[in-house]
N, C-alpha and C positions, 0 to 999 in steps of 0.2 A: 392738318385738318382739325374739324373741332374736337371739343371732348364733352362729354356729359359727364356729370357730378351727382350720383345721387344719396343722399342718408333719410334715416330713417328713425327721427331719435324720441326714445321712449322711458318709461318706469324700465327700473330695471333688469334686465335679462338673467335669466340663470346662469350660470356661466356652463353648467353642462351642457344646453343650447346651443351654444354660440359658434360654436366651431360647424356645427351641420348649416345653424342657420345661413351662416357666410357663404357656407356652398351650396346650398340652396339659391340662395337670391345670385350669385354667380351663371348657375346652372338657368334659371328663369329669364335673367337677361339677354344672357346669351343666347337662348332657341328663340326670344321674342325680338331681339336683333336682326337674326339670322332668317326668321320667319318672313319678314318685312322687306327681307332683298338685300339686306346689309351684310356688310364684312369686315368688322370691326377690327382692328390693329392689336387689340388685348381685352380684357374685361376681365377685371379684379374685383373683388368683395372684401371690406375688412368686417370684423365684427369686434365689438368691445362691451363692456356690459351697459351701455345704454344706448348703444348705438348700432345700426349695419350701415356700410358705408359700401357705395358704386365708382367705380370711376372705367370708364368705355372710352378708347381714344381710337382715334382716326375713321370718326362719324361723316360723311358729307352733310352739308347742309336740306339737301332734299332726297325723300326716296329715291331709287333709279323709275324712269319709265317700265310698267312689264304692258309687253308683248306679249301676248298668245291665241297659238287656232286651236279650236276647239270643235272637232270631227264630233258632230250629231248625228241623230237618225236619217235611217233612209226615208226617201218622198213617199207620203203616203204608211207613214207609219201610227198604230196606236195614240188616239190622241193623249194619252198618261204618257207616255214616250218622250213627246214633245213637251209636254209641260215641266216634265221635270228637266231636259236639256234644257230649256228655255230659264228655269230657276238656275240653273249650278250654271249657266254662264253670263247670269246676271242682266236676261236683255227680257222685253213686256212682251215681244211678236216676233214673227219668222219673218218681217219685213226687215229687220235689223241683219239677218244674216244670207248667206252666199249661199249656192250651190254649185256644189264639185260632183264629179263623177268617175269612176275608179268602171276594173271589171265586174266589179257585182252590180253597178246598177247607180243612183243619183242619189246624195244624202248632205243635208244642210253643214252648212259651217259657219262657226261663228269668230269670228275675229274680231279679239277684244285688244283694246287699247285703252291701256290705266293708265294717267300722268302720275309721277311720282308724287308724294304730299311733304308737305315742309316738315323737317326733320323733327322738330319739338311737336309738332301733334301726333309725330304718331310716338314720340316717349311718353306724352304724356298718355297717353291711352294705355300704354306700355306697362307704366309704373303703378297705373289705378289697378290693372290687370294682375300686378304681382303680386301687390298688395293686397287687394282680397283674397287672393287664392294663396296665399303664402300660407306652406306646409308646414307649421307650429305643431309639434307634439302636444303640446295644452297651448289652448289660447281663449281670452277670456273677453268680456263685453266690459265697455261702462259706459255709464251714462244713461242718452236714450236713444244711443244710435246703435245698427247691428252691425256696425264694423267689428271685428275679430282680432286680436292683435294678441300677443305673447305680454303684455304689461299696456296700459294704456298710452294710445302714442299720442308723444307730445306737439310732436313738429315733422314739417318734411321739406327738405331741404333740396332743393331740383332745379340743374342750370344748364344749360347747352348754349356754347358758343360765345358763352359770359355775359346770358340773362334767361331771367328766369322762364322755367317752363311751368304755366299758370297749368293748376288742375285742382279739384280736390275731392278727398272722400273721407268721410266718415266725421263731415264737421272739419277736417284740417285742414287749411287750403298752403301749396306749396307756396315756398319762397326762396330766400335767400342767404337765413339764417338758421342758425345751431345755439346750441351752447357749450362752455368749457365744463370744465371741473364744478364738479356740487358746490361747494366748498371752496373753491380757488379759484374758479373762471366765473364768477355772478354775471358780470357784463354780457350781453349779448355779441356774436360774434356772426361779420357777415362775410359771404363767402360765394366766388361765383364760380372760381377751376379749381384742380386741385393742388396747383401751384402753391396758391395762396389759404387754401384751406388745411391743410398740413401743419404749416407754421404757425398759425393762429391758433389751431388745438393744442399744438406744443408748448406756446404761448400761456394760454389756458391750462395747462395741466392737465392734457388730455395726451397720451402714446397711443394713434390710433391702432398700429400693428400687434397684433397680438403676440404675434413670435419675438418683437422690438420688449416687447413685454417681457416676454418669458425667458428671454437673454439677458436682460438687466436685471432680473429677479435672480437668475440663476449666476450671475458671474459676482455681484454683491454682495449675496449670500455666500458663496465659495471665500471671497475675497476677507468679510468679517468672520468667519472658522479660523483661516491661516493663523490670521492676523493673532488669535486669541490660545493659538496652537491646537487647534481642534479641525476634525474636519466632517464636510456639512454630509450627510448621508440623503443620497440624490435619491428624487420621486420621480419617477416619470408619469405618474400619474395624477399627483397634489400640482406639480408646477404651471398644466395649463388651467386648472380649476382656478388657482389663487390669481392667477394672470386676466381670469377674467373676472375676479370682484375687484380687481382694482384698474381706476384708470391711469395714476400716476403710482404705479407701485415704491413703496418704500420699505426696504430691508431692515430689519431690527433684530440684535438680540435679548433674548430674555433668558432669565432664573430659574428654578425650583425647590423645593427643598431638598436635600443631599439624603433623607430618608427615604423617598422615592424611591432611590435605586435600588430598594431590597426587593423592588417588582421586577419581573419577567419586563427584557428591551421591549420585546414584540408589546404587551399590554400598554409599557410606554408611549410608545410609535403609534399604538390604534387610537388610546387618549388624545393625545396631540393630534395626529393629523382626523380621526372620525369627527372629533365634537369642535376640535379648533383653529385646523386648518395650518397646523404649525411642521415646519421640517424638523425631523431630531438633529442631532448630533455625537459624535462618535467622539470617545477617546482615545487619540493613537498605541496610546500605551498601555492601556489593560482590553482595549479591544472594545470595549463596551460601550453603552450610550453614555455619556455628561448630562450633568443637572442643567445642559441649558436648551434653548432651543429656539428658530429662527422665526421669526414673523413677517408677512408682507402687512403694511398699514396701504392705505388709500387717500392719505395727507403728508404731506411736509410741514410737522409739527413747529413751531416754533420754538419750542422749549427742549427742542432737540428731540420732542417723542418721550421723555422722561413721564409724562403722566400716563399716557398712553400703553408705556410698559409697564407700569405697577398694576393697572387693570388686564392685563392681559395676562400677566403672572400671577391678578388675585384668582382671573378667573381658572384659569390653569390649576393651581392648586384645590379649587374646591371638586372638580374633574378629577384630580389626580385622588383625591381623598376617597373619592365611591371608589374607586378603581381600587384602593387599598382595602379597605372595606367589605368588597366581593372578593378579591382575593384571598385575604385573612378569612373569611367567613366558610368558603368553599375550602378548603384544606380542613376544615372541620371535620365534614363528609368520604370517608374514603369511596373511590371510583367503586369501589364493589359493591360497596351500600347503593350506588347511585342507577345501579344496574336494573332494579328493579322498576326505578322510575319509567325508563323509557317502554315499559311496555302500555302507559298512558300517551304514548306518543305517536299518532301514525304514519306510519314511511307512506304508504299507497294504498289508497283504498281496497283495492284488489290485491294487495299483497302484505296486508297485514300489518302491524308495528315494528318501531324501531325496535321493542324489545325482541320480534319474534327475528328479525331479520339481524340478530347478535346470535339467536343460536344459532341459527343457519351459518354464519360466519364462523363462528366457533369451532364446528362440525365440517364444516369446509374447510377451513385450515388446519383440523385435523388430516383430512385428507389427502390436502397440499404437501403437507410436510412430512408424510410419510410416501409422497409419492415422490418427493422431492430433498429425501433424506435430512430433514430440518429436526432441529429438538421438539419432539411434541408438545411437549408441557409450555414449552414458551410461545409457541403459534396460539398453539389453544388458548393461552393468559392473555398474549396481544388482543387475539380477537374479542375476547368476551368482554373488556375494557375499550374497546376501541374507541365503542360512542358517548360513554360513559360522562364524558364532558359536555356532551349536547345540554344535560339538566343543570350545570351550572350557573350562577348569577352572571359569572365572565364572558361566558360565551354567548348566554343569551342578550349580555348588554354590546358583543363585539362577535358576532357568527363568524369573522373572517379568520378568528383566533381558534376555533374547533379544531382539533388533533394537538394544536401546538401546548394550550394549558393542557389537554392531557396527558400531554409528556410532564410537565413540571408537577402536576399533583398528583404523577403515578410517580416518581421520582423524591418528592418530598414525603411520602408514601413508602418507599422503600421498595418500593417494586427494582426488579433489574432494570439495566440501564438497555439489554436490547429490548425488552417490553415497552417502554417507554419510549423508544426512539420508534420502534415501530407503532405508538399510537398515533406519533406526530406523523408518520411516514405513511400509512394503510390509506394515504388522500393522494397520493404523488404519483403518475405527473398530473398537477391541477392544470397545464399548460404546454403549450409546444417548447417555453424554454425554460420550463422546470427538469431537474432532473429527476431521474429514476432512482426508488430503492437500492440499495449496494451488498445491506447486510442481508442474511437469511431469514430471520425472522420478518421483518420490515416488508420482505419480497413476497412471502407467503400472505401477511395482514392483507398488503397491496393490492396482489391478483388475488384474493379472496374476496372484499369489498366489489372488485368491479364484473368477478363473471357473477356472484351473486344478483349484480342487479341486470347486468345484460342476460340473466336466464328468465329472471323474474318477469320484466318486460317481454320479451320474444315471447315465453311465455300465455302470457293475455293479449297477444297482437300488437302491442305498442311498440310500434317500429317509426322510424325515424323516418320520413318523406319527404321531398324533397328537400327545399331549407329548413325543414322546418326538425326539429328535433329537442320536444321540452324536458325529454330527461337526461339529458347531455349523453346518450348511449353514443355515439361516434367517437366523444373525448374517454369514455371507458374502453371503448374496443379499441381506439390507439393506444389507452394506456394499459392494457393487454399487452399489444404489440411488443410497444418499447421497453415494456418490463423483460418479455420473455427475448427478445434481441441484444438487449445492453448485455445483459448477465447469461445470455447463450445456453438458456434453458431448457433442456432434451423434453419438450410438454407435450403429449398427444392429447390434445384439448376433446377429441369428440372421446374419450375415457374419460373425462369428466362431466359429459353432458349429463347420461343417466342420473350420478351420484349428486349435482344439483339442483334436479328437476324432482327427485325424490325427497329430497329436503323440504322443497315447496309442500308436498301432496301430505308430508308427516303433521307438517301445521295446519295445511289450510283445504283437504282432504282428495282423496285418491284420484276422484274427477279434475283436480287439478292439472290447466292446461292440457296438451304439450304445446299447440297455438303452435309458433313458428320455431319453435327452439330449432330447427334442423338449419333455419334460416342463418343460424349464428357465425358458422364456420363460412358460408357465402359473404356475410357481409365481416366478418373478418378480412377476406381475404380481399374485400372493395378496400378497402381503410388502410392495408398491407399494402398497395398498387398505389394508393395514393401516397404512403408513406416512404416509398423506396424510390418512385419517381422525385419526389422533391430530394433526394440524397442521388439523383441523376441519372436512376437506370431507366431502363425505356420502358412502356407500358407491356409492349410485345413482345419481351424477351421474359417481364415480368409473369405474363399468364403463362407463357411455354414450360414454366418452374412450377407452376400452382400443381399440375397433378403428376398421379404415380403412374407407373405401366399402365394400369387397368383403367385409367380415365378418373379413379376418383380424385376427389379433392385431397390435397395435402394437408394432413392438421399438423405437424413439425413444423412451427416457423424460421425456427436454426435451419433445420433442412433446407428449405424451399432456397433461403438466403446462400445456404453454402453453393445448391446446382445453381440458385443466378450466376453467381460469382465468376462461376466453372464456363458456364453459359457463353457468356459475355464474355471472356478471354478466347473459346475457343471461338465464336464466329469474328471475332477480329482476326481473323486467321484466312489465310487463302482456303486450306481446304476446310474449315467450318463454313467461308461465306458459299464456297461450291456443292457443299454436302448440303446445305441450306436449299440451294435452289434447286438439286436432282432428287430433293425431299418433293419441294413442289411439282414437281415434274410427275414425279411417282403418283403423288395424293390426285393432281389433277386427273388423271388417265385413271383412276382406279375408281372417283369420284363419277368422272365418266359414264363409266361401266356400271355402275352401281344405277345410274340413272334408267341405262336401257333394262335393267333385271337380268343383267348378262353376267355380273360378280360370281367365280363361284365362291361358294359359302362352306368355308372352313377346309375349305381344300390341303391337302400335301402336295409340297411338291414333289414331282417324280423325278428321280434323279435320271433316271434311263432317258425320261423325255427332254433334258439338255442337252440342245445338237450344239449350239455355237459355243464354240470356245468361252466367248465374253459371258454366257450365261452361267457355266462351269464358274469363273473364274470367281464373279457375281454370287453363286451362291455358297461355293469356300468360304471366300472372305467372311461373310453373312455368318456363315454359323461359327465362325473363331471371334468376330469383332461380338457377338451376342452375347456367347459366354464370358468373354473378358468385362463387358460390361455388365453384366447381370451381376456376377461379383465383386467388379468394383462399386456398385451401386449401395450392396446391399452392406458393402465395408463402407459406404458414403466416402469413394474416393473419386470424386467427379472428373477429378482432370484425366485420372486413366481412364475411365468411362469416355470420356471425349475424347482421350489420343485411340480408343479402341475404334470409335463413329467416324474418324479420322480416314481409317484405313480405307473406308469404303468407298473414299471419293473415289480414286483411278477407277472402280472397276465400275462404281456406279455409271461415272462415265462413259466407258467402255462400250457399258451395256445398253445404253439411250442413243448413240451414233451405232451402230454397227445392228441392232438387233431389234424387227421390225414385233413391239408387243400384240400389237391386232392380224396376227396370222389368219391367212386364210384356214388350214389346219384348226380346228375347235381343239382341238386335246391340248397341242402346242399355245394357242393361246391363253388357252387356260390356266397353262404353270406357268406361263412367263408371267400374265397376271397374279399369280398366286405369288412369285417370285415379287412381285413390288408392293406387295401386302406386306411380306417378311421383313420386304425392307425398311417400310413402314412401321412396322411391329418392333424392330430391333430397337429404330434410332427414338422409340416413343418410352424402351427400359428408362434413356436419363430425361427426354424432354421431350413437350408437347410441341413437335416445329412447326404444327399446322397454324398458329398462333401467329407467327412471326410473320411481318410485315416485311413487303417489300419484294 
């Protein structure tokens, strides 16, 4: 069947664009394909930096016919009724349509019959349609037309069936051709499938694939490290950026001066790839970066690129020399001098300055670490240094480097070596696959930095809603989480809430909040459920862990994780899965009761009022498995807590076959109800089963 071909080719594209934009116009094609009656065979998008590129196969040549009834008003209805049926099915009078009759009475129909239209009028309608409405993050005018585009477009390139689909807008009318490479393809080049339109870019110096890109960038570049005994230190971030400012990428290496390397790798790394787009490189044998580093060019030089890398290494060096510069300069200033700075600096309007929010840190990690048996002196030194590098030359020419030069000019500084690892560390996890602090000091900076700001927010209301979340509190409350899980941290976080929120009220005064701070341990424990689920436990087995006997919330996060653990081992079990459902059995019937106002309320049971055996037997067990669990609980020994809730299967059973709870006797039914309360009550010492699903 046929194929359509379409591009789009323009001034050109950012390359941070490029990748949404491909799937965007993918995305566009296809609903407007699809919308039209079609069922396309594929629809692909490439994007390159001066180009978006369509190719749609297995198009018919004409729309299908659509068929359809369209059930109107009944006879005799509203004449606004009729008009607007008469509009939505596209006919001038009720002489154009039928009358059917059903049991309610007689009501027009319209039966419409659309011939399909030839397949290039309606792309072209198609592609004018994408075309204006194409979702460009920026998109600019020129000229003195109000077409919209991402760079002004140059050309539009549109064929179905292997001739052109005539259309135009914004001044450009379609055709046939593109162009190659800036620089290497001048010729014009015409093209009508994608057969032939592939090899002619290729031809031209144009790789239209971006991934075709980013493969050849990335195995050349590997290939000339070996080759030179180095090896290339991989970006997954820099490789599709560079892949889309070039169309024919070309791998190069380049120089620098060997003084250089008295900088920090990282300063290195941020010069090169922030301002120039360059991969570092590693040397195998001392670990470290090499004076050289990789370049993609956008030409196949003639000269083999030889001129091309003396400018790239001139520019290189004048980059690298500020970077020397601010380094050298900043080591001047010790981090404690620099302390004073940040109180001209504001964290949040409503919660005062970086400086104020280093005492609070300070002060809090005193707290941490004497709740947490840490060395004082060094938590405290972490914290009050921690932001210390925010007022730097380095950091403010490279924000991505914060903590990390603070480590090296707390370091060249002569601070200890855990201070400093912890100023680099009090940001970590910045990521789902960053890791976690490991050392003591580092853990304390860490979770001191981030309930600090999740109390500050909760705080003043600023809670996180739905997507939307601009103080990143979700990546602090995970990084709560996985701090205090890696390292198995005995925290009762709501004994910290007070000591945080008083910290606030000391600076910024008594009226200060509370706002939602109660809210914190709730949505801890959303962020908890989403975190333990993606490590594969279930949602429902999740929540039945979250609280204690009494229904409150659990603030132990070790805890909660050890009874999952317990949890989940035991309902993989016959009698956990059976104890499971004569839980539900229980709740239902007691749920029940509670509906008519028939519960009694706080009832004992009477021992004398157990006539059936199974009831006796039922509440034995009951007060042996209660106790055994109460104190395994409270030793946080879950599994004997579960082999105790264990026991109660038989008799529970017993007791739901043999022993009718809704007695006609009131007294009798009342302790047997009473009796499935306890039962209730027992198995709620290790876990909430009302939770659990299924």
């Amino acid at each position: 069947m046929p194929d359509l071909l379409l591009e789009l080719f323009s001034e050109e594209i950012p390359a941070r664009m490029q990748a949404r934009a491909g799937r965007e116009l993918e995305r566009m094609a296809n609903d407007k394909l699809i919308a039209a009656g079609y069922l396309p065979d594929g629809v692909k998008a490439f994007a390159g930096p001066r180009r978006l590129t369509l190719i749609a196969t297995g198009l018919p040549l004409r729309q299908p016919d659509r068929r359809e009834e369209k059930k109107g008003p009944r006879l005799g209805a509203p004449e606004k009724a009729i008009e607007g049926f008469l509009k939505s099915a596209g006919l001038s009078s009720l002489d154009a349509c039928e009358i059917a009759e059903d049991k309610k009475g007689r009501y027009y129909v319209a039966r419409i019959e659309e011939k399909g239209r030839e397949t290039s009028a309606v792309i072209a309608e198609a592609a004018s349609a994408i075309i204006r409405d194409f979702p460009w993050p920026k998109s600019m005018r020129w000229g003195d037309g109000d077409l919209r585009w991402v760079r002004p477009l140059k050309s539009i390139l549109c064929c179905f069936n292997d001739e052109i689909v005539p259309f135009e807008i914004g001044g450009v009318r379609s055709g046939d051709t593109t162009h190659g490479h800036r620089r290497c393809g001048i010729a014009p080049i015409h093209a009508r499938n994608f057969d032939k339109y592939v090899p002619a870019l290729t031809n031209a110096k144009v790789i239209l694939d971006a991934r075709a890109r980013e493969d050849m960038i990335a195995a050349d570049a590997k290939t000339l490290c070996e080759a030179q005994g180095l090896e290339l230190v991989e970006d997954a971030g820099l490789l599709p950026e560079v892949a889309g400012l070039a169309e024919w990428p070309v791998v190069m290496m380049g120089a620098f001066d060997e003084k250089f390397l008295a900088l920090p790798d990282e300063v290195l790394t941020a010069t090169m790839r922030g301002h120039q787009k360059y991969f570092s490189v590693k040397d195998p044998n001392t670990g470290r970066l090499a004076n050289r580093f990789v370049l993609v060019a956008n030409i196949d030089a003639k000269d083999g690129g030889e001129a091309m890398r003396a400018g790239y290494e001139r520019v290189l060096t004048a980059r690298l020399s500020d970077a020397w510069y601010l380094y050298r300069n900043d080591l001047k200033t010790p981090l404690e001098a620099r302390v004073k700075d940040l109180d001209r600096v504001t964290f949040f309007e409503a919660l005062g300055t970086i400086g104020q929010r280093v005492e609070r840190f300070e002060a809090l990690a005193g707290d941490l670490a004497r709740y947490m048996n840490v060395d004082l002196a060094s938590a405290r030194r972490a914290a009050r240094l921690s932001k210390a590098d925010l007022v730097t030359g380095m950091v403010y020419e490279f924000p991505e480097l914060q903590g990390i030069m603070g480590r090296y000019y707390a370091l060249a500084q002569n601070e200890t070596a855990e201070t400093a690892d912890a100023i680099r560390d009090h940001y970590k996890p910045v990521g789902a696959d960053d890791d976690t602090p490991r050392a003591p000091v580092s853990i304390v900076a860490a979770l001191a930095e981030k309930l600090d700001v999740l109390h500050g927010f909760f705080a003043i209301g600023e809670l996180p809603t739905g997507s939307k979340d601009p103080f990143a509190l979700r990546r602090a409350g995970l990084g709560v989480i996985r701090i205090i899980l890696d390292n198995g941290l005995r925290i009762r976080l709501n004994e910290l809430k007070d000591g945080a929120l008083q910290l606030y009220r000391n600076q910024l005064g008594a009226s200060f909040g509370p706002g939602a701070v109660d809210e914190i341990l709730p949505f801890l424990h959303e962020r908890l459920k989403v975190h333990l689920k993606e490590k594969g436990h279930r949602f429902d087995v999740v929540d039945a862990a979250l609280s204690k006997a009494d229904g409150a919330r659990e603030d132990d996060l070790v805890l909660i994780v050890g009874k999952l653990e317990a949890l989940e081992a035991f309902l993989k079990t016959d009698d956990g899965a059976n104890l499971a459902a004569g839980y539900k059995r229980a709740a239902n019937i007691v749920k029940a009761e509670a509906k008519k106002g028939a519960l009694p309320k706080g009832a004992e049971i009477a021992q004398g009022a157990l006539v059936q055996a199974e009831e006796k037997s039922l509440f034995n067990a009951m007060e042996a498995a209660e106790k055994v669990a109460r104190v395994a609980v409270e030793g946080e020994k879950f599994e004997t807590a579960m082999a105790a809730l264990a026991s109660l299967r038989a008799p529970i059973d017993a007791f739901f076959e043999k022993v009718t709870v809704n007695a006609d006797d009131a007294k009798l039914r009342a302790n047997r109800l009473a009796i499935l309360q306890k039962f209730i009550s027992a198995t709620a010492r290790v876990a909430d089963l009302s939770k659990l699903e299924g």
